[in-house]
VEXLUM-358539 format. One line per field, with one value per residue: residue number from 1; x, y, z of N, C-alpha, C in turn. Coordinates in pm, 1 decimal. Example, Ala and Ser with C-alpha at 12.3 -4.5 7.8 and 13.67 -1.06 7.14 Angstrom:
BEGIN
num: 1	2
npx: 1319.0	1285.0
npy: -569.0	-225.0
npz: 780.0	708.0
capx: 1230.0	1367.0
capy: -450.0	-106.0
capz: 780.0	714.0
cpx: 1320.0	1290.0
cpy: -330.0	3.0
cpz: 780.0	787.0
***
This chain:
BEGIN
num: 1	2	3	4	5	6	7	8	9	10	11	12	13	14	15	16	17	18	19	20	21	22	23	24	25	26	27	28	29	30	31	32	33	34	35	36	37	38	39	40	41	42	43	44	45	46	47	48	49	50	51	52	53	54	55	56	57	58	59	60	61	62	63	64	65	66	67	68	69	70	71	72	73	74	75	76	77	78	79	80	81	82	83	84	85	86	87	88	89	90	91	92	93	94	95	96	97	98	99	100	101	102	103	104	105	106	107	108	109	110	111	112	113	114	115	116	117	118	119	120	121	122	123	124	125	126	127	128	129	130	131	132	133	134	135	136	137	138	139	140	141	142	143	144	145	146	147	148	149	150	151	152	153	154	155	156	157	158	159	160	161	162	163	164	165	166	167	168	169	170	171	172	173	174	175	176	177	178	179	180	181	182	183	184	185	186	187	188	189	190	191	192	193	194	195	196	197	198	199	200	201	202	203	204	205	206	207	208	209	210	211	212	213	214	215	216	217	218	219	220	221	222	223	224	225	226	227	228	229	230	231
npx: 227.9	-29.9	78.1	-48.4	-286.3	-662.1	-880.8	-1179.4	-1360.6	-1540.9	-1609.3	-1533.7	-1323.7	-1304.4	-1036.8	-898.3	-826.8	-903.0	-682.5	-485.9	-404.1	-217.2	-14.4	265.0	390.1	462.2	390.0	108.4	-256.5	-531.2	-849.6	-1125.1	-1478.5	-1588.8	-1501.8	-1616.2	-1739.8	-1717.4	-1700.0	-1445.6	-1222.3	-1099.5	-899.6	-761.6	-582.3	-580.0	-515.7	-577.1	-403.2	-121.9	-148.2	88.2	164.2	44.5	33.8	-11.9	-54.6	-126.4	-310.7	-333.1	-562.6	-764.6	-693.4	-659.3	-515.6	-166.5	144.0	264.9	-2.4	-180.1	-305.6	-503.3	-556.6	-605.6	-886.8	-974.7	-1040.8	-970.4	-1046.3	-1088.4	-1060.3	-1184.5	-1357.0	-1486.8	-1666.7	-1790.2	-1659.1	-1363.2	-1281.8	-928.0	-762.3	-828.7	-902.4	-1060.3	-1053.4	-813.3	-659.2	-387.6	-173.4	-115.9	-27.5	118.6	70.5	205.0	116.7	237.9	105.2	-29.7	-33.7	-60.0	-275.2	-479.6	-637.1	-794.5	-881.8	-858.9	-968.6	-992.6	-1131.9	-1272.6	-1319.3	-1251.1	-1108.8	-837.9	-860.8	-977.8	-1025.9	-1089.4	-799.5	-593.9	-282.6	-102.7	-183.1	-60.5	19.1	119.7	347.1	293.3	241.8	102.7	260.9	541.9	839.1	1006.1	1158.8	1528.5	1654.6	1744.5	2008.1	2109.9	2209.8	2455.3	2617.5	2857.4	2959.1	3248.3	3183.2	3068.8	3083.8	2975.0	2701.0	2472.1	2341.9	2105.0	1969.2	1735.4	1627.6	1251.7	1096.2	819.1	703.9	767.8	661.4	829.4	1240.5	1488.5	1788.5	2095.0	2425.6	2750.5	3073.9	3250.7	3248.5	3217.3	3065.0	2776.5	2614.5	2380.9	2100.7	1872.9	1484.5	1295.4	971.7	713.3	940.7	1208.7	1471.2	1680.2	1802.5	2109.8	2279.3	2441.0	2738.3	3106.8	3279.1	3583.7	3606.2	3581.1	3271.3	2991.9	2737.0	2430.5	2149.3	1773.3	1463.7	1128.3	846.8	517.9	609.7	851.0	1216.8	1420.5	1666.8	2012.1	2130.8	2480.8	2731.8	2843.5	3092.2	3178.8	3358.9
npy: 119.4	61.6	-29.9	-120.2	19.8	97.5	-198.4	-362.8	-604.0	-925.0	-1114.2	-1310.2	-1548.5	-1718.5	-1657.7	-1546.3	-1218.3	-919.2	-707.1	-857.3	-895.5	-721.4	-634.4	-674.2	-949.2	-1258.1	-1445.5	-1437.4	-1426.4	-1295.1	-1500.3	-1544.3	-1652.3	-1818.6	-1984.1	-1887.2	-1699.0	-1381.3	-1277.2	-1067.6	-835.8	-483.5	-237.1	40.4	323.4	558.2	827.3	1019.2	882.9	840.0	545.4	283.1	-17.6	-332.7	-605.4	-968.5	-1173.0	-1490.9	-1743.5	-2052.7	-2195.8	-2436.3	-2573.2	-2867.1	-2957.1	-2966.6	-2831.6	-2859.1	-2841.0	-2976.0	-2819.3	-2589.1	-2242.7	-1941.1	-1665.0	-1309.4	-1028.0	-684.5	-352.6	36.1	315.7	648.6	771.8	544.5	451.7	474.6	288.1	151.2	-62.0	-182.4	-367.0	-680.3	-1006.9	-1221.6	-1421.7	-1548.7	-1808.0	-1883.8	-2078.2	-1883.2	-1786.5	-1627.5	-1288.2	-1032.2	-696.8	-482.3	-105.2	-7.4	237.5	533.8	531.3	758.3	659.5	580.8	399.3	48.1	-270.4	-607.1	-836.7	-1203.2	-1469.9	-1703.7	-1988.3	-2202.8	-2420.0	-2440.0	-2173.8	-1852.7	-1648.3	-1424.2	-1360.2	-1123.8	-810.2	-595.7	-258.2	-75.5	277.3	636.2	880.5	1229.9	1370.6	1489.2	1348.6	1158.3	1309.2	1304.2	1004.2	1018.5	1028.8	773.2	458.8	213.3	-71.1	-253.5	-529.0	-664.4	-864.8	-1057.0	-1042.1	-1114.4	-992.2	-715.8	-451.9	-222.6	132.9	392.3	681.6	758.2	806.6	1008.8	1057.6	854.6	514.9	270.1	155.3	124.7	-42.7	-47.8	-287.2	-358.0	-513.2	-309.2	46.7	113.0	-55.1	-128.2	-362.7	-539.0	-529.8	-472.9	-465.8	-278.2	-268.3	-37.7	-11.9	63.0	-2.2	-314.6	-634.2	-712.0	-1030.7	-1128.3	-1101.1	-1172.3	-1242.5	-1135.1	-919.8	-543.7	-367.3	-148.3	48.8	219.0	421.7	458.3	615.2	542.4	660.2	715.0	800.9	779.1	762.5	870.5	1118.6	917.6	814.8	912.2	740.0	457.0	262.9	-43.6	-175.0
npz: 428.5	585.9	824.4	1167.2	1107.9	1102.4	1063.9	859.8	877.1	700.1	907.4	1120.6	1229.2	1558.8	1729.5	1552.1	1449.9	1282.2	1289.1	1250.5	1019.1	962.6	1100.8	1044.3	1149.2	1139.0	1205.9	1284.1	1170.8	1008.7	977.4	798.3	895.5	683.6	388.1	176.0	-135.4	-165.6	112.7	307.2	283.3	440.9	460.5	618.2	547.6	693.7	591.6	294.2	42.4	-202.5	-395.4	-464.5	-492.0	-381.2	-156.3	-112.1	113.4	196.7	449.3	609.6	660.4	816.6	598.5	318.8	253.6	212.9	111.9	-249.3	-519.1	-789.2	-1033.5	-840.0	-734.7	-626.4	-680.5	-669.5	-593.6	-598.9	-411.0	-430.4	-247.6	-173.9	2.7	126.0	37.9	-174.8	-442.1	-626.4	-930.9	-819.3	-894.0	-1036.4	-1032.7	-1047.9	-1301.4	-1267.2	-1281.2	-1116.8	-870.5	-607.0	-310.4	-213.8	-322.8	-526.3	-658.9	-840.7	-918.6	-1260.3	-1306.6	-1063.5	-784.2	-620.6	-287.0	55.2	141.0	94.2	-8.9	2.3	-166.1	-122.9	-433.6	-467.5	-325.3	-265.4	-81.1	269.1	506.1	420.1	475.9	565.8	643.8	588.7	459.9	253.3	185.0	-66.4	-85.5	-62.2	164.5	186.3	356.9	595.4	538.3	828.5	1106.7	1163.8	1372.5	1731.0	2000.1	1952.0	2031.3	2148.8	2274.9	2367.3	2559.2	2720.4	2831.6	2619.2	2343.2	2157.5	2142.6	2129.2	2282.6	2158.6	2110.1	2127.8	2050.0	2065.7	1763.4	1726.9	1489.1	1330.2	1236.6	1206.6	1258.7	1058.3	1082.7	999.3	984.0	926.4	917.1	844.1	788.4	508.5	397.4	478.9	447.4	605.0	711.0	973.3	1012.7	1279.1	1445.3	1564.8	1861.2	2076.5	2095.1	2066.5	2079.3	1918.8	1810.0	1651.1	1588.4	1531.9	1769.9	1740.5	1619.0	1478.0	1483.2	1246.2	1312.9	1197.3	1185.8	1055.4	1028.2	958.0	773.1	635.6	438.1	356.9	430.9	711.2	769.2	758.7	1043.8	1242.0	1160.8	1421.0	1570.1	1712.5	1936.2
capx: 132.5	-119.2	81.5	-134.7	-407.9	-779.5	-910.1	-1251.6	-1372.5	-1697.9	-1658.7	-1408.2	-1339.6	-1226.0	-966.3	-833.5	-865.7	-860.4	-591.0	-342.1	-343.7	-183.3	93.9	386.5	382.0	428.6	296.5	-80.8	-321.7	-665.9	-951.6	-1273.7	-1578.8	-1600.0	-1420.7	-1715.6	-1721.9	-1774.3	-1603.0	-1389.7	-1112.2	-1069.9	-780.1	-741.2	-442.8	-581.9	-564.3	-563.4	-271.8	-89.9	-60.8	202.0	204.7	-41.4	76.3	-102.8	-33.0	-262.8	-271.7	-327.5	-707.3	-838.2	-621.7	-715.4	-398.9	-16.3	222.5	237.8	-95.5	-207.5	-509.7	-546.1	-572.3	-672.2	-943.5	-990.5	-1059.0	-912.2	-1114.0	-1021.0	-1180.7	-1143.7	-1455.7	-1522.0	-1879.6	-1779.4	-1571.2	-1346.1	-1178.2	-824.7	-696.8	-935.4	-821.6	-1158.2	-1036.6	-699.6	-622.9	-260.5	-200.8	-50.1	-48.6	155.2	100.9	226.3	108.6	246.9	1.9	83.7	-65.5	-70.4	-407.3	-508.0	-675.8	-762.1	-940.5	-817.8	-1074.6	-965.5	-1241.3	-1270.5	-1366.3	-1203.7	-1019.7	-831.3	-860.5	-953.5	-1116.4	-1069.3	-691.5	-488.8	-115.9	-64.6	-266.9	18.6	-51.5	244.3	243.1	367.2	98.5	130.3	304.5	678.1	942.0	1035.9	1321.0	1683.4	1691.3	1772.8	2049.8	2134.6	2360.1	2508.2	2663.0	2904.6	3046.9	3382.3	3132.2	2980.7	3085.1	2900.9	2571.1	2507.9	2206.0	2117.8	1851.7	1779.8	1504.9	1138.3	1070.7	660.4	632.8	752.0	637.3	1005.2	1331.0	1610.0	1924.9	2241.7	2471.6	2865.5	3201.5	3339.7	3166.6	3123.2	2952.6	2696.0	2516.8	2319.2	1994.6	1683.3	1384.3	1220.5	844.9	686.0	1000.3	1329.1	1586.4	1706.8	1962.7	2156.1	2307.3	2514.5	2848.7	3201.6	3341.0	3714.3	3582.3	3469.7	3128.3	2963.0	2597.2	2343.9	2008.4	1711.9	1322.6	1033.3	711.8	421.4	667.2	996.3	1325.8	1501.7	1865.2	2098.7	2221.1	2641.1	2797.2	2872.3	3181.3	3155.1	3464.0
capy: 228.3	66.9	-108.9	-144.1	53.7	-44.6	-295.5	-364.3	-754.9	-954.5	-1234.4	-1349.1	-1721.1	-1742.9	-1576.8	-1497.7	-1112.3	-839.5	-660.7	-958.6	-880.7	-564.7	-626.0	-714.7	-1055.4	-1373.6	-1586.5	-1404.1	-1420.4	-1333.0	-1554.1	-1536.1	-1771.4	-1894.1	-1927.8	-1852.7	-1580.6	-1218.8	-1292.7	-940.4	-762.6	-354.1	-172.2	220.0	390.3	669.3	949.4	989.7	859.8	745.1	373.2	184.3	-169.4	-420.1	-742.8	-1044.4	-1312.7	-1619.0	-1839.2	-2170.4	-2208.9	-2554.0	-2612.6	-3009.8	-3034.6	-2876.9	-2871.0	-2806.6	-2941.2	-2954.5	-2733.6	-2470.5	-2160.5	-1813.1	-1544.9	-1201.7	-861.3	-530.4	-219.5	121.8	425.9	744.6	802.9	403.6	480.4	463.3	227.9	163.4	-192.6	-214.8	-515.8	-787.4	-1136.0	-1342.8	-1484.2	-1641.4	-1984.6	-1966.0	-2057.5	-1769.3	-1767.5	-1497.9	-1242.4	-894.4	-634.9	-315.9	-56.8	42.4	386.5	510.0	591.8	799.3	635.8	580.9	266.5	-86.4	-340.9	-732.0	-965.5	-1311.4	-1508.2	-1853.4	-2049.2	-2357.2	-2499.8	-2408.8	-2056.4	-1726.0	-1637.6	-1320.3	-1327.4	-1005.8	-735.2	-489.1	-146.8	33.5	373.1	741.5	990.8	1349.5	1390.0	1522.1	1274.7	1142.0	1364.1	1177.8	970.2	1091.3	912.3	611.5	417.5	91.5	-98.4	-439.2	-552.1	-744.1	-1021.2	-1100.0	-955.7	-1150.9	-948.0	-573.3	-356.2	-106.9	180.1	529.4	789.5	731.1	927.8	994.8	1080.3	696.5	378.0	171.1	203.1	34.2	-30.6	-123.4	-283.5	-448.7	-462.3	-211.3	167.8	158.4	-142.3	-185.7	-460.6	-609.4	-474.8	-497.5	-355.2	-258.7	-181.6	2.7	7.6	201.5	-116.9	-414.7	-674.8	-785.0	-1129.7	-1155.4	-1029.6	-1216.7	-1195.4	-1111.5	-796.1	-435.2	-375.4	-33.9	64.8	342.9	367.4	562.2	662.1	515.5	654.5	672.9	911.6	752.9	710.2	1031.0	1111.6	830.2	877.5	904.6	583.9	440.0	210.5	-99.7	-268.7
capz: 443.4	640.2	955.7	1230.5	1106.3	1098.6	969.8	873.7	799.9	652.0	930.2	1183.8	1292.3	1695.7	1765.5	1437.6	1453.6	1167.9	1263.0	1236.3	875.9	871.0	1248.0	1021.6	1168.1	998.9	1283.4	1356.3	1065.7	1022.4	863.3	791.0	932.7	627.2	221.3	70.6	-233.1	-88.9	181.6	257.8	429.9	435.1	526.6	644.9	542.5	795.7	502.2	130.1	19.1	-345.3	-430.3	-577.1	-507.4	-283.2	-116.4	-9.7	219.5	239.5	588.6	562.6	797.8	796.8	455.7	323.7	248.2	230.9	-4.7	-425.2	-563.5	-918.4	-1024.1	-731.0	-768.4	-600.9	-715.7	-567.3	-622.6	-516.2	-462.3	-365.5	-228.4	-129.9	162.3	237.1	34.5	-351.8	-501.3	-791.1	-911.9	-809.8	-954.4	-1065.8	-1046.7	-1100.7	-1417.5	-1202.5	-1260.2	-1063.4	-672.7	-532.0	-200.4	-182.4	-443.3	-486.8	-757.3	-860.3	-996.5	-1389.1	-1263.3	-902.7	-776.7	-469.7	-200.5	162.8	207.3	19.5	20.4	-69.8	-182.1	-211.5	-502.2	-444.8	-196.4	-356.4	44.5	387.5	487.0	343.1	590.7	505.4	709.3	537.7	353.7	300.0	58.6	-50.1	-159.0	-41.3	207.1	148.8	517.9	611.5	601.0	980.4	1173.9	1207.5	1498.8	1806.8	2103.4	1880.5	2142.1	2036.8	2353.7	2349.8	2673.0	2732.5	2858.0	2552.6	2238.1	2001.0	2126.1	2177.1	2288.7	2069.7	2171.9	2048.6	2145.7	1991.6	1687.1	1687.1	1360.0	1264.8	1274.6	1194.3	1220.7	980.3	1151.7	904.5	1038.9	871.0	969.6	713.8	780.8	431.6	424.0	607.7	429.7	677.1	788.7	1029.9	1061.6	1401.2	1447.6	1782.2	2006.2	2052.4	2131.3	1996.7	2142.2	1852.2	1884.7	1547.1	1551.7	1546.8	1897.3	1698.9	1503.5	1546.8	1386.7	1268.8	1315.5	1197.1	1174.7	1005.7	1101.9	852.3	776.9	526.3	297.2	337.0	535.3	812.1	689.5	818.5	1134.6	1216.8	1208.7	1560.0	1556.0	1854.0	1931.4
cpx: 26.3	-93.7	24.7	-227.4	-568.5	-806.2	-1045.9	-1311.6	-1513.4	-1743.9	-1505.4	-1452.1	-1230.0	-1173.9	-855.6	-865.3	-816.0	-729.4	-421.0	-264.5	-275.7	-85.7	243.9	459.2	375.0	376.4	142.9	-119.8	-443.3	-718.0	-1116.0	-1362.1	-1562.7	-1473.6	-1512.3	-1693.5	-1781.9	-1750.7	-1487.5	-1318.4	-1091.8	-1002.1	-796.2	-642.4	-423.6	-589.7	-549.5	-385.1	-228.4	-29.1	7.0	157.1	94.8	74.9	-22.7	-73.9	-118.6	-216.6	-320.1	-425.8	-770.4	-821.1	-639.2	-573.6	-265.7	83.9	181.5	108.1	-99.6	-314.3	-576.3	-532.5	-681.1	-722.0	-992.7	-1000.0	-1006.1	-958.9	-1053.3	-1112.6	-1125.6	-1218.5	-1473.7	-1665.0	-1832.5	-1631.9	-1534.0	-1248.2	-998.4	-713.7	-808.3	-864.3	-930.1	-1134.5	-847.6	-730.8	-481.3	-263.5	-95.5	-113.5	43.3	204.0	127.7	213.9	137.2	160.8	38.3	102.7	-74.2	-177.0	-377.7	-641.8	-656.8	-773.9	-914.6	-917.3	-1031.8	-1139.3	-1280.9	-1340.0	-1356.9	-1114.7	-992.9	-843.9	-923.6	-1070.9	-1038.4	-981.6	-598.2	-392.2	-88.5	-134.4	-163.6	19.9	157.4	224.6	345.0	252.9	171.8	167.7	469.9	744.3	971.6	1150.6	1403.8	1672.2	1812.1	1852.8	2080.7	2278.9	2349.0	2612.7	2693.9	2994.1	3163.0	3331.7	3099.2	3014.3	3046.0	2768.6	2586.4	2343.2	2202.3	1992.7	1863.6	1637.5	1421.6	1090.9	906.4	637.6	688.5	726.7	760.4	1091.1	1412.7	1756.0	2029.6	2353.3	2627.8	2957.7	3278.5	3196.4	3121.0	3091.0	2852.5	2539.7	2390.0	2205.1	1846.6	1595.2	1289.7	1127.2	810.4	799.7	1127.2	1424.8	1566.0	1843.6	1974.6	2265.2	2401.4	2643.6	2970.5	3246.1	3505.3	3690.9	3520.4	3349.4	3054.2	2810.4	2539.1	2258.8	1947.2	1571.2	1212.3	889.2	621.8	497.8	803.1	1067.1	1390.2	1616.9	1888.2	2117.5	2394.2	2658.9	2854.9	2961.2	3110.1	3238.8	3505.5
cpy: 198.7	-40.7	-55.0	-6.0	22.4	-84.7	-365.5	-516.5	-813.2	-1022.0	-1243.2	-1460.5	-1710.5	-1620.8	-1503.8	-1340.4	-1038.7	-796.3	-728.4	-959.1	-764.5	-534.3	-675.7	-819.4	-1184.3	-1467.0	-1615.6	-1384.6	-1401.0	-1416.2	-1579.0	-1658.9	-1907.9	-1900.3	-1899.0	-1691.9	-1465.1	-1182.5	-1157.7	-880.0	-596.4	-282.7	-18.9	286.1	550.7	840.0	924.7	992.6	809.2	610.5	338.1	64.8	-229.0	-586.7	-844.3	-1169.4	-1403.2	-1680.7	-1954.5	-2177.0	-2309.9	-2610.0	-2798.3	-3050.2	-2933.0	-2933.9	-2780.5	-2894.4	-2879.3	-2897.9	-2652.1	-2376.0	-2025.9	-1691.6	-1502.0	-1081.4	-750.6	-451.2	-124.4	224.6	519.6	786.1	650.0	418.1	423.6	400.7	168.2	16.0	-140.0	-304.5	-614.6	-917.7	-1276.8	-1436.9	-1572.9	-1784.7	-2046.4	-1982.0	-1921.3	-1697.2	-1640.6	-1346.9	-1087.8	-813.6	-539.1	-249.9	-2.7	191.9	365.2	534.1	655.7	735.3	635.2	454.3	190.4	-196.9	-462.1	-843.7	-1081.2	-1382.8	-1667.9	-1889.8	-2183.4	-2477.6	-2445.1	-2269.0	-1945.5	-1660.3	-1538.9	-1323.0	-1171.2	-925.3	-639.2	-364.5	-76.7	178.3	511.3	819.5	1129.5	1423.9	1435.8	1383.2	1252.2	1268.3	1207.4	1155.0	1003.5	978.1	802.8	577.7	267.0	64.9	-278.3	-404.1	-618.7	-881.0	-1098.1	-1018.0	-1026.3	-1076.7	-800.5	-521.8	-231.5	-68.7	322.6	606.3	768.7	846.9	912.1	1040.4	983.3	597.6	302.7	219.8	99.3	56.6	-146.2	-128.5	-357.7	-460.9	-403.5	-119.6	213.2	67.6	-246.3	-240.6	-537.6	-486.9	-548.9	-367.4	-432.8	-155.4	-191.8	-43.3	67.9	63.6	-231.5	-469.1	-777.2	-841.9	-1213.7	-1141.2	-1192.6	-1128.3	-1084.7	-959.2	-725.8	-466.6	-240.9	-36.5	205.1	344.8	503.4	520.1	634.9	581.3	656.4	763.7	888.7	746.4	915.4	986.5	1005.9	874.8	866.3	764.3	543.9	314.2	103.7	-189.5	-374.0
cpz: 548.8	779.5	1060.8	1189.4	1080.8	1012.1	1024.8	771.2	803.1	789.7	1007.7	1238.3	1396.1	1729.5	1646.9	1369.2	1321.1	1154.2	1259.6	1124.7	852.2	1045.5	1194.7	1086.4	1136.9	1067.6	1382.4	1177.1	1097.4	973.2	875.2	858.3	807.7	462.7	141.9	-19.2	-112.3	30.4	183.8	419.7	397.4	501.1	516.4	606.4	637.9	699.2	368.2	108.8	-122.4	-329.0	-476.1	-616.9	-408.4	-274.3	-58.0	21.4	254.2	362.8	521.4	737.1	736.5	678.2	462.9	327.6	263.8	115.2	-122.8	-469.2	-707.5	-951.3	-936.8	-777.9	-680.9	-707.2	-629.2	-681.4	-504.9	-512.8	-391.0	-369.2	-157.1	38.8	243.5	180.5	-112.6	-375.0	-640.5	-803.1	-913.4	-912.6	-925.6	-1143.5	-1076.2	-1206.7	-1358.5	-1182.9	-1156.1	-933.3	-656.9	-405.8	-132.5	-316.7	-445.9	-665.6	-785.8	-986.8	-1116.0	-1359.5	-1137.9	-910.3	-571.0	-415.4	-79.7	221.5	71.5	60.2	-76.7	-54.8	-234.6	-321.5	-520.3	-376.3	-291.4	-204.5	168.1	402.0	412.5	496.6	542.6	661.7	664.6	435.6	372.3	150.2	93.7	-97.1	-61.5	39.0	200.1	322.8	467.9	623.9	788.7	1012.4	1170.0	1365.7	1562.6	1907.4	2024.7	1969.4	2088.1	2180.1	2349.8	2479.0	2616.9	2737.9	2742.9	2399.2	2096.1	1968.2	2155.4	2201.0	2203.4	2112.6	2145.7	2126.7	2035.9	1926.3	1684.0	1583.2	1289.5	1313.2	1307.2	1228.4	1157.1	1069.3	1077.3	979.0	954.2	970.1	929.7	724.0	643.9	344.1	464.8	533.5	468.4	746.0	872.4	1074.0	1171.3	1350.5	1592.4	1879.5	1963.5	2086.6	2059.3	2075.2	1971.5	1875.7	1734.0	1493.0	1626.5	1659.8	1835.7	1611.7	1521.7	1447.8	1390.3	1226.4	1249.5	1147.1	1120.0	1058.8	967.0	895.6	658.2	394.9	292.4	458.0	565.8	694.5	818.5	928.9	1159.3	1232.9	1363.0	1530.3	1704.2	1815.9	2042.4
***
């Protein structure tokens, strides 16, 4: 729900920018100046939207140590809001004794919001470092259109790799592109964010392979597109 949208933070250390937490990236992170309590990250979802689920990704900023330790443990709080003025608890984790550095909660109830607001309460190491603040959830928008042009190209030179490239839907962020060697099934997937191509570099030289892809946005997946055979 809330890839690359803004993101509003207590405290930034260097070059470790807000919106690292929310670029579907596993190798930019933000983190705060410091780990101190109150310490805080706030995410946009851009309109009112229903929640499901939250995710959160810890970095590892000036961590003492690495590894499994005994007795760590993250606390935080979740708030949520409709204007960015009045807020209501989320999920309240102050009373957390476990490490979970990467923890994901689904809501028992959904709630409508726009703005997600994480706040720290304890660091078992290092500073206060989110890799990922990711909100799940449904916005009251149209589904994407079915992608458009989906071409799917394997030379003679090279047939372990192929370019794949389609026409840019603006009413999504992603696209999923399933791919097997049996049209009906096509097990294997990736997802692409911000661009229309992909060279995939996975296929048995000895075997056709069939493609087709769909259009993500804040309300779900386009219809499939036709299967494209590449032999």
């Amino acid at each position: 729900m809330n890839y690359n949208k803004p993101v509003q933070v207590s405290s930034t250390l260097g070059g470790y920018v807000a919106n690292n937490a929310v670029d579907e990236s596993i190798r930019t992170y933000w983190s705060a100046a410091t780990a101190n309590p109150g310490e805080w990250i706030q995410t946009d979802l851009g309109r009112v939207s229903t929640l499901h689920a939250v995710q959160l990704n810890y970095a590892d900023q000036d961590a003492e140590f690495l590894g499994k330790q005994q007795g760590i443990y993250h606390q935080y709080q979740l708030m949520y809001s409709l204007d960015g003025n009045k807020w209501q608890m989320l999920v309240d984790k102050r009373n957390n004794k476990k490490d979970v550095p990467h923890d994901y909660i689904e809501l028992n109830k959904p709630v409508k919001a726009r703005y997600v607001k994480m706040i720290n309460l304890h660091m078992p190491t290092g500073k206060f470092a989110i890799s990922g603040l990711r909100v799940f959830g449904k916005a009251d928008i149209a589904k994407p259109a079915p992608v458009k042009d989906f071409l799917v190209l394997r030379t003679e030179k090279d047939k372990r790799s192929a370019w794949i490239r389609w026409t840019t839907n603006n009413d999504a962020y992603a696209y999923n592109i399933y791919i097997g060697t049996d049209p009906n099934k096509l097990y294997n997937s990736i997802m692409i964010y911000a661009a229309n191509e992909y060279w995939y570099k996975g296929m048995d030289k000895e075997k056709p392979y069939y493609f087709r892809i769909e259009a993500l946005n804040e309300n779900g997946q386009s219809e499939l597109s036709e299967i494209i055979k590449a032999e």
